[in-house]
C-alpha positions, 0 to 999 in steps of 0.5 A, spaced: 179 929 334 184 925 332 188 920 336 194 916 334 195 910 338 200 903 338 197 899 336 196 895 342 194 901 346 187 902 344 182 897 345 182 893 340 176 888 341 172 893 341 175 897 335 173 890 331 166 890 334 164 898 332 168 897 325 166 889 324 159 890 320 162 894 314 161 892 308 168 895 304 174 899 307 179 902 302 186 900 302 192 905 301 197 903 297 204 906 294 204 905 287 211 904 284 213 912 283 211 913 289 204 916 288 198 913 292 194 909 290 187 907 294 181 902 292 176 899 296 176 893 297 171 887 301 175 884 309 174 881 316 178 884 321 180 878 325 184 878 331 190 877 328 190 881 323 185 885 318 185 880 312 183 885 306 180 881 299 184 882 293 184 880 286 191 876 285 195 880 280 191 887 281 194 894 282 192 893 289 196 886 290 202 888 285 204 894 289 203 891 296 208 885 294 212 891 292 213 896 297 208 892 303 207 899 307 199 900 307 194 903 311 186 902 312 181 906 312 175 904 316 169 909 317 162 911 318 157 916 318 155 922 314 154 928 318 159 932 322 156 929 329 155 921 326 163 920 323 167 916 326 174 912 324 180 909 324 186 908 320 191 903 321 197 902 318 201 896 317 205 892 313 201 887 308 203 880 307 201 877 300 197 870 302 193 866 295 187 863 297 190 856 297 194 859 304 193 854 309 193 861 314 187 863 309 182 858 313 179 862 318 180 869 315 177 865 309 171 862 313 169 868 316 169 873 309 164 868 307 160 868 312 161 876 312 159 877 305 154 870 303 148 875 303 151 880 299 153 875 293 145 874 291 141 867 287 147 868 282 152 872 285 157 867 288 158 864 282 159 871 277 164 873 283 168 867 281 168 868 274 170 875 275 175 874 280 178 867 278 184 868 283 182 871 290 187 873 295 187 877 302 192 881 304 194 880 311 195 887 315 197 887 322 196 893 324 203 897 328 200 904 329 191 905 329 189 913 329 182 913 331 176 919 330 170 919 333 165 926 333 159 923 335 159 926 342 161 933 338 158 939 340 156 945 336 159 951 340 
């Protein structure tokens, strides 16, 4: 079942808790014909924000910087009894890695994703993403799923 909600009127701190141990959500953005475009990216939910990592100059940073309108996907489970979700939508704000506002949001993705980089995976990350930024997305709207306690019937 699928229940749209203010933002505000969920519980959010517990929606940070389920969502927080994910390792990517996927970030629906408007490309500049109108199309959708969706890529999976790496984030911390905050609660502020859901700040969502991004290459500076990407697909995802241009169209955001074009029309800040995105939504977030947040998902888990495989079969029909184990789904759950949300999709947030917002308005995403472009921040650059040197952004006084990134200390925290920053702090708290290298803690969440330290483990996953390896013996040498950090220092490829930084070759490979020479200029890391984060789109703030202050979610306006959450539609929240959950079918874990479905019945068959």
């Amino acid at each position: 079942m699928s229940t749209p909600t203010p933002a505000g009127t969920e519980d959010l701190t517990a929606l940070r808790r389920s969502f927080r141990d994910l390792a990517t959500c996927r970030i629906a953005t408007v490309r500049p014909d109108g199309g959708p475009h969706v890529a999976a990216r790496w984030f911390v939910w905050l609660e502020d924000a859901i700040w969502v990592a991004t290459r500076v100059g990407d697909a995802t940073w241009r169209h955001a910087g074009a029309d800040p309108r995105v939504s977030v996907l947040l998902d888990r489970g495989r079969d029909w009894t184990e789904l759950s979700g949300l999709r947030a939508e917002g308005v995403a704000e472009e921040l650059p890695a040197e952004h006084p506002d990134l200390r925290g949001p920053m702090s708290a993705w290298h803690e969440k994703y330290r483990g996953l980089f390896g013996p040498e995976g950090f220092e490829r990350f930084t070759e490979q993403v020479p200029e890391l930024g984060f789109l703030r997305v202050v979610p306006s709207r959450i539609e929240v799923w959950d079918h874990r306690g479905a019945r068959g019937g």
